[in-house]
N, C-alpha and C positions, 0 to 999 in steps of 0.2 A: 513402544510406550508413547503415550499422546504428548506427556513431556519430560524431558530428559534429565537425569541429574549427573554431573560428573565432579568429581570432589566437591561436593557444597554447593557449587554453582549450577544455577537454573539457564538453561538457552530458551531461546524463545519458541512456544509451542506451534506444535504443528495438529492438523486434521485427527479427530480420531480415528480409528482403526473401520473399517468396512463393516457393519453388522454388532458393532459394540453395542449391547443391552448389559444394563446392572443386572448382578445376580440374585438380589435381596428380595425387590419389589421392583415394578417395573409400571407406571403405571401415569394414564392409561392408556392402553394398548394389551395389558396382559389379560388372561383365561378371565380372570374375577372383575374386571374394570376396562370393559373395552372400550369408552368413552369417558369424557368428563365433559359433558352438555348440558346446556342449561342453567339456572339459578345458582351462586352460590351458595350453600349453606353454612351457618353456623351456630354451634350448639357448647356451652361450656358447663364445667361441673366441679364437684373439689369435695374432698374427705380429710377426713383427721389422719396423720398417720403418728399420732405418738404414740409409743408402743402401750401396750394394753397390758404387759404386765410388767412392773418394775416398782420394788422396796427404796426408803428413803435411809436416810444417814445421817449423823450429826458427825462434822466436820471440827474433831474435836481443836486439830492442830492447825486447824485455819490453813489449810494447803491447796484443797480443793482437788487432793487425792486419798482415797478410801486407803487405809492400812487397817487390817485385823489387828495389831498392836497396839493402836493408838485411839482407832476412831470405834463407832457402834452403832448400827442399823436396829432400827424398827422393824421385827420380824411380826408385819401386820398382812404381809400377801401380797398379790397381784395387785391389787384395787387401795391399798395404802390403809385399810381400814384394818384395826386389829379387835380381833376376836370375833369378828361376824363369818369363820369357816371359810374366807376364800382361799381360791389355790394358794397356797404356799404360809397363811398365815400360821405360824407361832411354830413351823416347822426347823426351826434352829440354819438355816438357807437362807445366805443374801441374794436373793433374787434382784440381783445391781442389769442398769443397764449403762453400759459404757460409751462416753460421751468420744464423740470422733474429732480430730482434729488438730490435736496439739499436742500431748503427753498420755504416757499412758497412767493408770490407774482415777480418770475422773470421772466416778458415777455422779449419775443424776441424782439429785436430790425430791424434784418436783419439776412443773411447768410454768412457766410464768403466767403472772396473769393477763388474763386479755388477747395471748399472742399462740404458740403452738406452734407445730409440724404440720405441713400438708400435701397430699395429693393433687394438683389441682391440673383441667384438663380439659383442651378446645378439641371440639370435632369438627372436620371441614369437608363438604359432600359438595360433590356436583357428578351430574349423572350417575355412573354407575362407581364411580372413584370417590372412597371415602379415607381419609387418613385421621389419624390423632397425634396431636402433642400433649404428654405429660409430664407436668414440674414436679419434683420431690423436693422437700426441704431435707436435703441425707447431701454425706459428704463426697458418694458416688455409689453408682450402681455398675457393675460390671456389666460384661455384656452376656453374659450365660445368667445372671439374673436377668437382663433386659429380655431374653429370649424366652425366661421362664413364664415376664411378666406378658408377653404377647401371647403366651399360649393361652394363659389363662384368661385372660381379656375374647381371646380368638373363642374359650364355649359360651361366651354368653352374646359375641357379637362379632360372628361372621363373616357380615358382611365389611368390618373394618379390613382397608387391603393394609395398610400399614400402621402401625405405635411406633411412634420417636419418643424414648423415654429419655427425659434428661435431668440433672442433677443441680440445685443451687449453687452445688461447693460450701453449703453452711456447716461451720464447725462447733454446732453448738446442737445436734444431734445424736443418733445412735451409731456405735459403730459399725457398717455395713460394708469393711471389707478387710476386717482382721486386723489392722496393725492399732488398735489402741485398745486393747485388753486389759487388765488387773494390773499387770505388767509387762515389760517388754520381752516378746518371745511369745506372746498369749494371746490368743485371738479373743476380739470383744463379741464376735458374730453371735447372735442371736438365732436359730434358723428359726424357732417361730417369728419372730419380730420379720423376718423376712418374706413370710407366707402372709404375715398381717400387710404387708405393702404391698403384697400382688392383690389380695381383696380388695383392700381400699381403691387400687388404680383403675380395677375391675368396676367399681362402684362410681370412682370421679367419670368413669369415661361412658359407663351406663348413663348416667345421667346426663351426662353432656351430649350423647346420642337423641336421647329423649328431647331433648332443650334443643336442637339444632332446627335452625329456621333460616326462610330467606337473609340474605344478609349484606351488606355495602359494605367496600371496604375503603379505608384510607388510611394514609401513609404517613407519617412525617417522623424529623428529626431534630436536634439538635447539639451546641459543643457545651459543655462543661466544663465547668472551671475546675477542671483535672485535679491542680492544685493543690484544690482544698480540700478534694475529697480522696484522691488517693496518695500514697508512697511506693514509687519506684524502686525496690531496694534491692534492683542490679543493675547492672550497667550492662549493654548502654543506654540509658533513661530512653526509651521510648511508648507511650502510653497513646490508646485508640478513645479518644475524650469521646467520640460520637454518641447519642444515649439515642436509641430509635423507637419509632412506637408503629404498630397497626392496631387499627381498631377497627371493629365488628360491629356495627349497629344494624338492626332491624328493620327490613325493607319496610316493612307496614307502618310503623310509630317512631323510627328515629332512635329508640333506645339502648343503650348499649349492652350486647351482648359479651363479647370480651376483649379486652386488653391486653396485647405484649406489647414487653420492655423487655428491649436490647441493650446490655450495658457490659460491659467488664471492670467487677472489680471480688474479690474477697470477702464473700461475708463472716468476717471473722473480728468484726470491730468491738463486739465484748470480752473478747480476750482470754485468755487461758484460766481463770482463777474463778469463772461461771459453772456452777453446777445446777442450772435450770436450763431445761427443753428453749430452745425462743429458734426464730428463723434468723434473728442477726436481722440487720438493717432492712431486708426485701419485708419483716414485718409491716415495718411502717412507710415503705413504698407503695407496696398493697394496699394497705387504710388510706393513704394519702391519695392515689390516684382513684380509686372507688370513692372514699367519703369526702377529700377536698384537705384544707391543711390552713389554719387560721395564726399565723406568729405575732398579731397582736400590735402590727405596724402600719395598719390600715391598706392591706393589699393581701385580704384573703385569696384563696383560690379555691374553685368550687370542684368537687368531687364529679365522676363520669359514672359512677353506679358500674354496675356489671361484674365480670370478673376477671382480676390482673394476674397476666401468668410474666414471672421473671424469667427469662432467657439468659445467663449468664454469656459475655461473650469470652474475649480475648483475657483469661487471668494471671496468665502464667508472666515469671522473669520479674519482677513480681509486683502484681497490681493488690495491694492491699491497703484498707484502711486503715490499720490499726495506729501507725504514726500518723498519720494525715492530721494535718489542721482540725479543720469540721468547723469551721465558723458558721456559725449560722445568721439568716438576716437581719438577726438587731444586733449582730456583733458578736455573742457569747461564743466565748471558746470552752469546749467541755471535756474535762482529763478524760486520758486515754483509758479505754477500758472498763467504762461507765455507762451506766444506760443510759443518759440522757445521751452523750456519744453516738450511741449505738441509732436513736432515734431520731436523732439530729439528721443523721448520713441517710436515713431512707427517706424522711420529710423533704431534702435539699434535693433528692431527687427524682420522690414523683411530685416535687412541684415542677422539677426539669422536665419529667414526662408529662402532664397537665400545660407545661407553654407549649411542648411539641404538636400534643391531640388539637388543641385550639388551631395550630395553624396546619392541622395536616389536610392535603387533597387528594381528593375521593382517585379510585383508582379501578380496573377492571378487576374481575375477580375469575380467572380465570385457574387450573387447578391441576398439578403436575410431579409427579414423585419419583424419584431412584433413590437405591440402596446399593451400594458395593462391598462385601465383603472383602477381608485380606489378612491375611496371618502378619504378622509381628515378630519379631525376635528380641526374646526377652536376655540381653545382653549381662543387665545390672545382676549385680553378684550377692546383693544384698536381697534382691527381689528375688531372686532362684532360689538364696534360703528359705526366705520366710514360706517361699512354696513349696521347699521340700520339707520342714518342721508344720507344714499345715495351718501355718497361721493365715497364709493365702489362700483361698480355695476356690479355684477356677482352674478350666479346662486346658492342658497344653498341648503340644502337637510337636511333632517332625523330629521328635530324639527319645531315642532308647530308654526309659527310665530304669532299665536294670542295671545301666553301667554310671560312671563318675560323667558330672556334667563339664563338658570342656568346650572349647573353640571350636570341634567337629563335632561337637554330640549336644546340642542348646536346642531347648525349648522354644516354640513360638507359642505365640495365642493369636485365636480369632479375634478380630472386634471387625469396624463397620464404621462406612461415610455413608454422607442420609445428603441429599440437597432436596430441596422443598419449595416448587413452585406455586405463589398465588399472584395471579395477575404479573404485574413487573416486578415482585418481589421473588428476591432469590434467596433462600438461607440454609447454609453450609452450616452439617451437624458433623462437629470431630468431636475425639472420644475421649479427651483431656485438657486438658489446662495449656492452652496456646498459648506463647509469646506474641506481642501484639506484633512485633517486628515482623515476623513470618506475615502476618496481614497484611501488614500496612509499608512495610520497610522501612529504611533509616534515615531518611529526611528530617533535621532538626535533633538527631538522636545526639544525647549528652554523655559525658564520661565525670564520675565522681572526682575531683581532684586527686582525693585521699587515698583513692582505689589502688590498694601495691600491684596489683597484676591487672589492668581492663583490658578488656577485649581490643583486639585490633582493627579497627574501621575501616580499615584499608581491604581487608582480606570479606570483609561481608558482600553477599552475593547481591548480584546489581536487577532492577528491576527485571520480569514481572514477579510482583510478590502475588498471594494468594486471592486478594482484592482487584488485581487486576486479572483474573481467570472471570471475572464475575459478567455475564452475556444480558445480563438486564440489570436495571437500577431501581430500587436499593439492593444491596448485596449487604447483608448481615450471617457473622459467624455465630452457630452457639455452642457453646464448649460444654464437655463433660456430656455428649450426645449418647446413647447407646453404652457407654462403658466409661469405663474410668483408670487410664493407663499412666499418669504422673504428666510431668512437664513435657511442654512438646515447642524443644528447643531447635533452632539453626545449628546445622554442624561445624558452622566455622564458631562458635561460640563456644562448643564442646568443650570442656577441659575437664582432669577428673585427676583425683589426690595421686601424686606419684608411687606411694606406696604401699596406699589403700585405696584404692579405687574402689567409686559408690560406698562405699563404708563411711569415709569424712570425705567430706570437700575441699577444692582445691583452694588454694589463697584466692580472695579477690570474689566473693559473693558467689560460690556456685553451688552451692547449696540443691538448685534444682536438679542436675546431675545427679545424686543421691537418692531423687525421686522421679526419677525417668527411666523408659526398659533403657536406649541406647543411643548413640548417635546415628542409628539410620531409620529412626522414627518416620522424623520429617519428610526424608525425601521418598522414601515408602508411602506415606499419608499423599501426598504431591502426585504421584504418579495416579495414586486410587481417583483425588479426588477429580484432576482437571478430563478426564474425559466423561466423566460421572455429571460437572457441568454442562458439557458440552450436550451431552445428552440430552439432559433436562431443557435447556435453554430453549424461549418460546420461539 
């Protein structure tokens, strides 16, 4: 293996292997894309994805969880209107969709106004090498959805060699992968709601094909004031402040065609007690970097037109906004949990992303993709249920399901690392929610006073972390890539309840554990990704 892992600890890598090609996509060089010459192109597009059929509810006991006992739906149909015969109207059927995220039993009520779910999605072509990236506002997509969504994409658009599907992490959606149903034990999955999202992506990425033109590209970045906009609530405090941007404008006229933003954080800053569709904070990141952002202090900022795709980076261990500050620039601090909250945290920072674009430089565009498959071993005992009661439903592999599941007889699953060359830009697609440590490592990392059990600083693995694998500059992570497999923790961090392991947690914040397959995630991911760059690297 290109690099080594022995208890926890990473040594420093060596050459890859003689003849190493990714198994996924390979490109270019492979049968469909044996070049990438010539012109950059770029093309973006975006669809609706809130589900197209789902009944409302009055929320009698103010809980902001549906009970048959207490509460009562509007049996008005798919389309919310009653009596005009649509599917489901006055059919005695809560046709609920269940909101992902936080507890189970929280149906939607409606969608906010102004704001919504989407598809949204850049196409990048040069020669015969065409890729796509598409953002879903959902809490993850697996990766046997991701594969289902490429096929579908694959009959109307061929000549696409790869789709990198990735996820916001917004928890103010449908639920799209079983654990936030009626109740706990009951899957919320929708399968039409899930065919509604391979059309739409089919649709964002048609139209972003259509829209693709020559194109410039540049770069840039900046730090955020972490602080105020996230909460660290594990130890050891270490958070990736970086927010990146590229941008796309059009050879001919200058104008922009689309915008990413690299950031890690949780868009979960409306909080649990929200029964409206909304994207959580990257709504009004999006408005803000597209239309501009005026706080009334004599220091507008002017919007860049086009279309913003969010790139969730490093979330995991945990990057969340929901206690954070949120001061905004004339000062206001706004309770937790609240829209203005919620809108404050995206305004704060695509005005971050609006200073990056001003000072970003132009950059070659040049155009380079792998894919690596790898199975997984799904260790957590709590995850093996919910996939033997079927509240999981994805594909597993390499153990008997006719016998008891044990330490010789465990399921794995497939998922997938993606890295993604444009020009000097390098960006690494994992399939979950990273610890930024794993990026970036423990320089400046904090320990809570209060903490009864922190982690041991001592025992954390010493450079190169996952940032230092990176063979060109900038090097950006986006999390939640292809699939969606929990936390994706350092092994020496590892700890798990004595007595119930992944069921509760152990003392001292580990919470993530309970939503991770296992401790050999990491160094599994590790081995896939570093020769996967080495590859790619121009």
């Amino acid at each position: 293996m290109w690099w080594s892992v022995i208890a926890g600890c990473q040594t420093d890598p060596a050459p890859p292997e003689a003849g190493y090609r990714p198994d996924v996509v390979a490109c270019p060089g492979g049968p469909s894309c044996p070049d990438a010459t010539g012109p950059l192109e770029a093309g973006a597009g975006r669809a609706s994805i809130v589900p197209a059929c789902f009944e409302t509810w009055t929320d009698t006991d103010v809980n902001a969880e549906y009970s048959p006992s207490t509460d009562s739906f509007a049996d008005c149909g798919c389309n919310r209107v009653c009596g005009d015969g649509d599917a489901g109207d006055g059919d005695g059927v809560f046709q609920a969709s269940w909101i992902a995220g936080f507890g189970s039993g929280r149906a939607a009520t409606g969608v906010r106004e102004g704001d919504g779910l989407w598809a949204r999605a850049l196409v990048l072509r040069q020669g015969s090498t065409a890729v796509g990236i598409v953002v879903l506002d959902l809490v993850g997509w697996f990766y046997d959805d991701a594969l289902a969504t490429r096929a579908r994409v694959a009959e109307d658009l061929p000549e696409l060699d790869h789709l990198v599907v990735l996820s916001t992490h917004v928890h103010q959606g449908p639920d799209t992968m079983g654990l936030w149903g009626p109740y706990i034990g009951a899957s919320g999955v929708d399968p039409a709601y899930l065919a509604q999202v391979r059309e739409a992506v089919a649709v964002a990425v048609g139209e972003a094909w259509t829209n693709a033109e020559p194109a410039e590209l540049a770069l840039g970045s900046v730090e955020v004031d972490a602080a105020n906009l996230i909460s660290d609530t594990r130890d050891p405090g270490v958070v990736d402040s970086r927010l990146n941007v590229a941008a796309f404008t059009a050879t001919d006229d200058g104008a922009m065609l689309a915008t990413l933003v690299n950031f890690g954080n949780h868009p979960e800053t409306r909080g649990s007690d929200n029964t409206l569709f909304t994207s959580d904070f990257v709504h009004a990141l999006r408005e803000t970097v597209e239309g501009g952002v005026d706080w009334g202090n004599g220091s507008p900022q002017a919007g860049v037109g086009g279309t913003t795709l969010y790139l969730n980076a490093a979330v995991g261990g945990m990057m969340t906004s929901l206690h954070a500050p949120v001061v905004d620039p004339n000062g206001t601090q706004w309770p937790d949990s609240s829209w203005e909250k919620t809108d404050a945290e995206g305004k704060i920072l695509g005005g971050y992303a609006l200073e990056a674009l001003a000072a970003a430089t132009p950059a070659p565009g040049g155009l380079k993709v792998g894919a690596q498959s790898l199975r997984l071993p799904v260790v957590n005992r709590g995850l093996q249920a919910m996939q033997l009661m079927g509240v999981i439903t994805r594909a597993t592999y390499d153990w008997d399901a006719s016998k008891p599941i044990t330490d010789e007889n465990q399921p794995t699953i497939a998922s997938e690392v993606d890295v993604l060359q444009i020009g000097p830009l390098q960006i690494l697609g994992v399939p979950g929610e990273l610890l930024p440590e794993v990026l970036v490592g423990y320089d400046g990392a904090t320990l809570d006073p209060e903490n009864p059990n922190p982690p041991d600083l001592s025992l954390a693995p010493p450079p190169p972390y996952w940032r230092d694998l990176a063979t060109s500059e900038p090097f950006w992570v986006m999390g939640l890539a292809n699939d969606e497999i929990g936390y994706l923790i350092p092994p020496f961090e590892f700890e798990l309840h004595p007595s119930a392991p992944y069921i509760f947690e152990a003392e001292g914040d580990h919470y993530e554990e309970t939503n991770s397959l296992g401790p050999d995630t990491v160094p599994l991911l590790t081995e896939a990704i570093a020769p996967l760059i080495s590859w790619v690297s121009p």
